[in-house]
N, C-alpha and C positions, 0 to 999 in steps of 0.2 A: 456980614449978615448973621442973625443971632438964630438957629435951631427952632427955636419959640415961633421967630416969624416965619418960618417955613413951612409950619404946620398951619398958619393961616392963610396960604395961597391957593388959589382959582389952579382947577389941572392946567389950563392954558399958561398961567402963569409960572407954572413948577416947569413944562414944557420947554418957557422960554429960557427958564436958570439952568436946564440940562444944557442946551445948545449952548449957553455962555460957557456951563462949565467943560464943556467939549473943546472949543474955541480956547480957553486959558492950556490944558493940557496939551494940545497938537502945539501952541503957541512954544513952550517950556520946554516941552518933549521933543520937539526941530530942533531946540539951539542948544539944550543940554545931555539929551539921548535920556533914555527911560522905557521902558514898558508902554507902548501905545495900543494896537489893537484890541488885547482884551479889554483893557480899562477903559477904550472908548466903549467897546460892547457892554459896558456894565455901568455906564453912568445912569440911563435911566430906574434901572434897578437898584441902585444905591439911591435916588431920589425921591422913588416911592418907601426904600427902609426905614430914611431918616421922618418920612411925614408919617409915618404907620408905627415906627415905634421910638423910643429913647433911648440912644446912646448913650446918655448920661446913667441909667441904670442897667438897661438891658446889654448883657454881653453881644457885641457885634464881632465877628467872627469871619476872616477875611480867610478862606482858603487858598494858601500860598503869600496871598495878599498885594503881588503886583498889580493887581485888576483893581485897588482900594483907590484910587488916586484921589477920585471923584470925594468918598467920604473925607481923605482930609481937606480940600478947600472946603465941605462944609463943615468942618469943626473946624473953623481958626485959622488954618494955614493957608488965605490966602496968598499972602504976598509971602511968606516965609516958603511956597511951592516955588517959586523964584531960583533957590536951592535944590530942587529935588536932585539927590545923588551926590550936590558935591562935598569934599571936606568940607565938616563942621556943618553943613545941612541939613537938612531934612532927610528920612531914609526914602528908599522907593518901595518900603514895605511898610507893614504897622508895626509899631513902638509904640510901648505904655510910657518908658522913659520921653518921649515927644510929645503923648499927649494923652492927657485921661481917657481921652474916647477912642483908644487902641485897648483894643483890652487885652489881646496876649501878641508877644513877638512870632512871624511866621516869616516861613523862609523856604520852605519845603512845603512839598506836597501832600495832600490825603489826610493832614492831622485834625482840619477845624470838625470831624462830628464827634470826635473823642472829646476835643475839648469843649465841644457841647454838650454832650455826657456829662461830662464832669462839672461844670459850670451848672447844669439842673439839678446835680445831687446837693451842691453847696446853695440853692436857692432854696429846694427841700428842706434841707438841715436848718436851713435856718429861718424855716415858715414863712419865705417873702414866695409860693405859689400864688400865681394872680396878680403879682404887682411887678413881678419881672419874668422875663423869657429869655432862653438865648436864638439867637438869629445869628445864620449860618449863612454864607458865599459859596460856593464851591463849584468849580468847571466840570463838566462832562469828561475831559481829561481827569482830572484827579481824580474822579471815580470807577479809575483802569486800577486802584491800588488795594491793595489787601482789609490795609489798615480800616478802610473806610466801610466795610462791608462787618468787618468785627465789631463796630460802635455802636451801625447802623442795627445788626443783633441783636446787643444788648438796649438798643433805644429802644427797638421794639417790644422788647420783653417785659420792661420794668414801664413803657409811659410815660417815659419823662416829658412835659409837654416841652417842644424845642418847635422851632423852624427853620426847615432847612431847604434853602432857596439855592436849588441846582442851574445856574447859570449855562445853558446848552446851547452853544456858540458853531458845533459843526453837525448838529445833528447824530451823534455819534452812539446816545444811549437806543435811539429806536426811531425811526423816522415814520411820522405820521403817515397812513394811507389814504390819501385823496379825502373828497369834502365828508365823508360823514367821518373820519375821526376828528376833523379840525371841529365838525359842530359838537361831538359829543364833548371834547375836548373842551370849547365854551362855555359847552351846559354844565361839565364836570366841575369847572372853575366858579360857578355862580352861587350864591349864598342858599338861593331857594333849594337848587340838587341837595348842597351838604345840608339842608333842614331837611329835605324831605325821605333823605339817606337815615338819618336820624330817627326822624320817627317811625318811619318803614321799619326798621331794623326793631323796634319798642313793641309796634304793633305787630310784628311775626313772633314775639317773644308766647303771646297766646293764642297761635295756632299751630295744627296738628305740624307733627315731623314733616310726613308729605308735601306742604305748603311751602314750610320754609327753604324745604331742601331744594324747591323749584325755582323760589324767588333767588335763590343764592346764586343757584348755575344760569339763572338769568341776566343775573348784572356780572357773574365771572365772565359769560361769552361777550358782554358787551366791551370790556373792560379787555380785552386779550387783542384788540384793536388799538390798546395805545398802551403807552411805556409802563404804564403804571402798575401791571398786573407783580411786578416782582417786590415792590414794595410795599405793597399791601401783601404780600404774603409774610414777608416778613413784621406784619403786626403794625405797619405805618399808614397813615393815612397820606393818599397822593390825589392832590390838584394840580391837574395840566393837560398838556403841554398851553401855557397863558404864551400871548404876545410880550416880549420882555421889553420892547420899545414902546407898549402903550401903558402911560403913564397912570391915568384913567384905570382901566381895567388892573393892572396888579396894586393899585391902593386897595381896589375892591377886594381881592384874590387875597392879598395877604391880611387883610381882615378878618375874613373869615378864619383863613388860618389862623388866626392868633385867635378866636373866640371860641376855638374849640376846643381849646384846653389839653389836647394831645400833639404830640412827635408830628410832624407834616410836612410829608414832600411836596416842592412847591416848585412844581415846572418848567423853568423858562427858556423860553426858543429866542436868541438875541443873536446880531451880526457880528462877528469881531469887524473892529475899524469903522463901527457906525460912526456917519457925519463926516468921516472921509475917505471921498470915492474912493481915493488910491489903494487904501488898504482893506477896505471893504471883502468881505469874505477870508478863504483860508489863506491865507500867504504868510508863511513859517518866516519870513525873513521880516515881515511886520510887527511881529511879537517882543521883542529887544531889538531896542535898534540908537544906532547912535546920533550925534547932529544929523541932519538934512533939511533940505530944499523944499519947503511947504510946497509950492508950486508946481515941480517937477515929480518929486519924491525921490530925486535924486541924493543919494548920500555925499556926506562934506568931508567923510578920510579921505586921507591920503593913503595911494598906495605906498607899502613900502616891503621890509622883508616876508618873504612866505614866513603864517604861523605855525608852530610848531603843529597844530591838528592839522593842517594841510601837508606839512610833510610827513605825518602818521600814516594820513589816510594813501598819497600818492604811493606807499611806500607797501602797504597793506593789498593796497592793490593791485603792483607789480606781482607781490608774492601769489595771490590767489586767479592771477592770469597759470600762474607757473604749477601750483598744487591745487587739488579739487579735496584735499583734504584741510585746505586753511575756509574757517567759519567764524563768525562772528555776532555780538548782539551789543545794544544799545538798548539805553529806557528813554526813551521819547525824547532825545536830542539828539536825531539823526543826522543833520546839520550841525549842529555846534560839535559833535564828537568825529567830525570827517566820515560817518559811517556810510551817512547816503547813497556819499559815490560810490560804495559796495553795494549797496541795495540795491540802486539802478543795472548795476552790472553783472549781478550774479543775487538776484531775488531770492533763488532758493536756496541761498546758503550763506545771506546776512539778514538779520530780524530787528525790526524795532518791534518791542511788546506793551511800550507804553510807559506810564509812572507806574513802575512794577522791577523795582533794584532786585528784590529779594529773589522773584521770580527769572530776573535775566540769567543772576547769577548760578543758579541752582539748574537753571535746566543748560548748562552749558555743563555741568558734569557728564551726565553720559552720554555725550557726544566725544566729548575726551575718553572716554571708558572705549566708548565705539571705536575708537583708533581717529577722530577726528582732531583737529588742533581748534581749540576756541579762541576767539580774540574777545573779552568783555572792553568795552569802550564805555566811563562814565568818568564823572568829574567827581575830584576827587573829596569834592564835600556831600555826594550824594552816593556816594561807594559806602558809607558810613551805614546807609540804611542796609546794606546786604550783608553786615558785617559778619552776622552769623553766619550767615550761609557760606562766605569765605570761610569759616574756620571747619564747619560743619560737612560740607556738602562738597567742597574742593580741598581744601589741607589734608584733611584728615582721612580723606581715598588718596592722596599724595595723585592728584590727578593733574596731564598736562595744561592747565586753564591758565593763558596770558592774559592780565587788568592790566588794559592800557590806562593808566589812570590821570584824564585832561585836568586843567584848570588847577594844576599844581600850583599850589604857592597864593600869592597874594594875586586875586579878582579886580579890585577897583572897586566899584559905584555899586554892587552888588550889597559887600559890607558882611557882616560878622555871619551872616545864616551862610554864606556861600565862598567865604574865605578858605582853598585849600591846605588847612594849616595841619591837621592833622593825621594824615596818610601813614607817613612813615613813622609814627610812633605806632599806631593799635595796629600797623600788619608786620613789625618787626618783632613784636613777641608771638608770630603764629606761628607753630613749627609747620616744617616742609616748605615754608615760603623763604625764597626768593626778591632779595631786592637792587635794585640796578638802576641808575640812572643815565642820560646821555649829556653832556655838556654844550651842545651844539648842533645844526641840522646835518652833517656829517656822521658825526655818532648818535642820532637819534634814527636815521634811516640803519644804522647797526644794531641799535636795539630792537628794531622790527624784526631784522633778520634774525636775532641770538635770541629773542623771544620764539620766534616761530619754529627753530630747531629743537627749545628745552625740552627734557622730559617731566618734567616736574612744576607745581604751582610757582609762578613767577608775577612781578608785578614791575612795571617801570612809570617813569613819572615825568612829564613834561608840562611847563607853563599856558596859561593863557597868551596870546601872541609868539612873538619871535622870542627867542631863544638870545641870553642877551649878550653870550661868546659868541663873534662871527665865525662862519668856517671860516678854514684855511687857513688861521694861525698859529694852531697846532695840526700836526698828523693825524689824521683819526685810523684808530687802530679797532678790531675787532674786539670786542668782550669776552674775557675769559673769567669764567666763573671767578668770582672772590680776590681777583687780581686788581689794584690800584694803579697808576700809572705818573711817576713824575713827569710835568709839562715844564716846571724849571726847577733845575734839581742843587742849584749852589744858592745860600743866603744865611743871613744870620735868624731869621725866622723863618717860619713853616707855614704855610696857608693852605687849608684843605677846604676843598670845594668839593659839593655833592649834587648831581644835577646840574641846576639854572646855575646854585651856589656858586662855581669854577666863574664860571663871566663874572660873577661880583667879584671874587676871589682876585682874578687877574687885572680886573679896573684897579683894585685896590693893589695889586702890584707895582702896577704903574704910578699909580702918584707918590706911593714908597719911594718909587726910585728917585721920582723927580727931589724928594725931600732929603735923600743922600741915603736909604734905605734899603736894602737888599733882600728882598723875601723870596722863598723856594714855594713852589703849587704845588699839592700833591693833588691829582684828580681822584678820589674814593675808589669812583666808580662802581662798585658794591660796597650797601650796608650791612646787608648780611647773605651769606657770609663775609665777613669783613676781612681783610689783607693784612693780617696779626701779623706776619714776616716784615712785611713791608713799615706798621708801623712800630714793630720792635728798634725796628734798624735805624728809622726816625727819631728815638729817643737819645743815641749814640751820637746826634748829628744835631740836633735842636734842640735849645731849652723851653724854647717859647710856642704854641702852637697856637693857630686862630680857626676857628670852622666856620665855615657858611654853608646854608642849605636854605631853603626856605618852606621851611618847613619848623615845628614846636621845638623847641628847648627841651621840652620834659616828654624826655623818649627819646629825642632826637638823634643827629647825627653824631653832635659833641658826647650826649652817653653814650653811644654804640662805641666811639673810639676809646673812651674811658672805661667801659666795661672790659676791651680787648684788650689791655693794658692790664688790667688788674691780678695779681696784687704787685708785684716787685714795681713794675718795669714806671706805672704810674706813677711813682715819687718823684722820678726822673724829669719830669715833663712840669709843666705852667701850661693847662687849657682851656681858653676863654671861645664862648661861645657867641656868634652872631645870630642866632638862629629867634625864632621869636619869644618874645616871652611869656608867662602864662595867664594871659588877658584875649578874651576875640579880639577881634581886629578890624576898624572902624570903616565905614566906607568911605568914597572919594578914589578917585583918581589916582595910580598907582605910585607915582611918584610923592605926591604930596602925604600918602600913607604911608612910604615905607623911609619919609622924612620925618613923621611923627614918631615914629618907631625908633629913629636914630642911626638906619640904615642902608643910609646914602653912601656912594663912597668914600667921597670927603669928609664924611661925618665918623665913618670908621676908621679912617686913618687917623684922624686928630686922636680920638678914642686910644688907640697902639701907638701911638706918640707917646702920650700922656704916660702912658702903662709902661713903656719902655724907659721913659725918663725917672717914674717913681723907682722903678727896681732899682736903677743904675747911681740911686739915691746912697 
């Protein structure tokens, strides 16, 4: 279906293509996993966008963008949704590189009204007011974030005409009070109020002070009955709270909004999971979810090893049975970061704050000042937004705050916004920090505990899922600050593993050996401070070294141990790095990405084959 004809459909008609396109998504999203809930709650409101405005010019603007689904099968990607998420697929976000009608890559939260800002000064600039807009997505969730209140600011101030359509899924900016806000609410959203708002406002322009100053506190009292009263302070115009499931009524709604030529909050109250019962309403475990049982809604994993967040949180949780001094906070993945089960059990001393990194981070300092121990829990591609405040707010008070930092390393089907690839480079040049890893669920319930003892800013790092060294085949031994630990300490090469890195490491031992080859593990265990003794003494005993971590190249592990080398001892050594290189890192499926990458085990042995033969040349 061509865009063109969709703006010549009957509401019934548009009705029936949301319900299809409901029906393709749940279809796709069962057998391939994806973002369901919201993006069912937001089909109909992407179907009134596309018949109200032009994606082909106008900036469409997907906040976060998992909730977009809907707009790509109407741009083109029908049967190419077929793919959503896997290698070589379609993203499960927006991409320009996919398709013209993405207009910017999103992946994060709270960015789309900046970059509706920005998109209205370049339409400015370049005199197309009137013939383009941008139009805006964004959930009630992403409006818990800073960012968004800064843009929203300067929207106000400057006028840029934009629309911005707040998707309000839990009721969570202000929940309506019984039938006269819903009617005024109505009346607010209908073309006649914003004419007759208009004129009103033209005709008090001549008359006395008195007059106007009544009319004004007139519609503020009426207006302090629905959500809207804070964005009209801030110099915006707000229609709502509209029905986001009547297809009808927001064509109308967003008309108007777009004829007025100014910045406009555009209201909408929608279900997450509409169109299927199951998910219908709040259920956090509807939001991401993998294969499942249309029928049931029963999920199609298999169980298998506890993930690495499950042994966090079990672990986290024993200790704060034990201390009323252990605390903790997460930014709205209370679930996905293990934090919940803290939440549930001790409310008043684990927090979720919402999409608010900068904030989690920063107010866990003077709890640590307090004599309290914080646990920050986020993933390690959204640790990024707090960055400063890491350096600012906790390094630099040298205050005891533990980042338990999840989703370390390669994500899967998420794809390049959400790939933990960069942790351990931007926190290992922060002085005062601390960095540590565990190789296993043995030594990762140690890093709980040797975190929650530190005096000092620390951070450690564990994968999404299980941990890919089983226990038990090595000893797991306590952490001691800056101390490395040989796992096999004879061979004619040296393999260091950092974290996850150690179970690649050891895969990769093992088919060395099968191949007639003898490698020594060194397990890191800290990057910084790093085990200078240990790998001075390494140099005396290996010419050859190999690193794994999963984590960037540039910063990484392989430079930490080359910089602690430097200057003699380095000439000594040949060190080649597994670590990744400096490219995002594509979506799909963990295995088939980190096959693209070249960093399977079999594909790194062949790799140290090759390299060993060339030298021996």
């Amino acid at each position: 279906m061509k865009l063109e004809d969709l703006k010549k459909m009957s509401v019934p008609q548009l009705e029936a293509l949301a319900q299809k396109i409901r029906e393709r998504i749940l279809d796709v999203v069962s057998r391939r996993g994806g973002h369901l809930s919201s993006t069912l709650g937001a089909t109909d409101l992407i179907v009134a966008m596309h018949y109200v405005f032009d994606a082909s010019k106008d900036p469409f603007i997907f906040d976060v963008s998992h909730q977009s689904y809907a707009h790509k099968l109407l741009t083109g990607r029908w049967e190419a949704f077929e793919t959503l998420r896997q290698f070589g697929g379609i993203s499960g976000y927006t991409k320009p590189d996919e398709s013209p009608y993405d207009y910017y890559v999103a992946g994060h939260s709270s960015t789309s009204v900046s970059l509706a800002v920005g998109a209205a000064k370049a339409i400015r600039l370049r005199g197309e007011e009137g013939e383009r807009i941008p139009v805006v997505m964004i959930g009630d969730g992403a409006m818990s974030a800073g960012m968004v209140y800064e843009a929203l600011n300067e929207l106000g101030d400057r006028k840029y005409p934009a629309i911005i359509i707040l998707n309000d899924n839990e009721m969570s900016i202000a929940k309506p009070i019984g039938s006269i806000s819903r009617i005024l609410s109505q009346a607010m959203a209908s073309p006649f109020y914003q004419r007759f708002k208009e004129r009103t406002e033209q005709m008090l322009e001549h008359f006395p002070e008195s007059a106007r100053y009544m009319a004004k506190r007139m519609e503020e009292g009426m207006r302090m009955i629905t959500p809207g009263i804070l964005f009209e302070e801030m110099g915006l115009e707000y229609i709502g709270p509209v029905d986001g499931h009547n297809i009808g009524q927001l064509i109308e709604t967003l008309q108007t909004a777009r004829d007025l030529g100014k910045p406009v909050i555009v209201h909408a109250q929608t279900t997450k999971g509409k169109g299927y019962k199951i998910a219908e309403g709040y259920y956090e475990h509807w939001h991401g979810v993998g294969p499942f049982d249309k029928e049931s809604g029963q999920s199609l994993k298999k169980e298998g090893r506890p993930s690495a967040t499950k042994i966090f949180s079990d672990t986290l949780c024993e200790l704060a049975e034990k201390s009323e001094k252990i605390v903790g906070v997460t930014a709205a993945m209370p679930s996905g970061t293990g934090m919940k089960q803290l939440m549930e059990r001790f409310p008043e001393r684990f927090w979720d704050v919402g999409i608010a990194e900068q904030h989690a981070v920063t107010s866990m300092g003077p709890l640590a000042k307090e004599g309290y121990k914080p646990f920050v829990a986020i993933y390690s591609t959204f640790l990024q937004r707090g960055y400063d405040q890491v350096i600012h707010d906790i390094a630099l008070m040298n205050l005891p705050v533990a980042f338990a930092i999840d989703r370390a390393g390669i994500v899967g089907e998420d794809g390049e916004t959400h790939q933990g690839a960069f942790d351990i480079s931007y926190l290992r040049t922060v002085p005062n920090m601390t960095l540590f890893a565990p190789r296993d669920d043995a030594t990762l319930r140690l890093a709980v505990e040797f975190a929650a003892d530190f005096p000092t800013p620390c951070a450690f790092r564990y994968p999404r899922g299980a941990m890919l060294l089983e226990t038990g085949r090595y000893r797991a031994t306590p952490f001691v600050k800056g101390k490395a630990e040989y796992l096999e300490e004879e061979g004619e090469i040296l393999l260091i593993g950092y974290g996850n890195g150690v179970g690649r490491a050891v895969a990769v031992m093992d088919l060395l050996k099968e191949r007639g080859i003898k490698a020594a593990v060194l397990d890191l265990r800290f990057v910084k401070p790093i085990d200078k003794e240990v790998l001075e003494g390494a140099t005396e005993r290996f010419g050859r070294w190999f690193v794994f971590s999963d984590g960037a190249k540039m910063g990484g592990v392989a430079s930490a141990v080359a910089e602690a080398l430097m200057p003699s001892s380095l000439r000594k050594v040949d060190i080649h790095s597994f670590e990744y290189e400096d490219a995002f890192i594509p979506h799909g499926n963990t295995k088939s990405v980190e096959e693209s990458l070249g960093l399977l085990p079999k594909q790194i042995v062949e790799k140290i084959e090759k390299r060993l033969k060339e030298e021996s040349r």
